[in-house]
C-alpha positions, 0 to 999 in steps of 0.5 A: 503537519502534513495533510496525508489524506491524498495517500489515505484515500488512494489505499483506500479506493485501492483496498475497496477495488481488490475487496470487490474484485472477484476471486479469479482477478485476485488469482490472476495477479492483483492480490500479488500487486497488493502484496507488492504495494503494502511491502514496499509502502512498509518498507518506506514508513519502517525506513521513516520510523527506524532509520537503519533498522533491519527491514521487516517484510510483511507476510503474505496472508493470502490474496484475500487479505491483501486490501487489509495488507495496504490498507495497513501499510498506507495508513502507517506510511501516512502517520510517518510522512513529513514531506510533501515529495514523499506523499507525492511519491507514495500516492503515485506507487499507489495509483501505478499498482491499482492500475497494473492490477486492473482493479 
């Protein structure tokens, strides 16, 4: 079994940066980041677990739910990984993200 825990604490500080970030980062564009991660990171556990299913956009639930958005989003991608390339990939859009949203 593949050991996620790299990507599951990434979403996870990710999450608890936007949680603490104050209203007008959020606004400024790091809840749009978020936003962007959690469907991309959707996108990957869907392609994973229903290959060739249609895509399922998450919605955007507004900018103060975006760290549950990739919270959520990380974590099924995490229970549907099974290669380590994969897990390296997924934990470096995480990372990318955090940083373009200055959180």
């Amino acid at each position: 079994m593949l050991d996620t825990t790299p990507l599951t604490r990434a979403v996870d500080h990710f999450a608890d940066r936007l949680r603490a970030a104050p209203q007008s980062r959020l606004q400024r564009g790091a809840a749009a980041e978020a936003l962007g991660l959690a469907r991309e990171l959707a996108r990957r556990a869907q392609q994973l677990e229903e290959p060739g299913a249609e895509y399922r956009e998450m919605p955007d639930a507004g900018m103060f739910a975006a760290a549950d958005q990739i919270t959520v989003a990380g974590h099924d991608l995490a229970l549907a990984l099974t290669d380590e390339g994969e897990l390296a990939v997924a934990v470096a859009l995480v990372e990318e993200a955090q940083k373009r949203a200055g959180v």
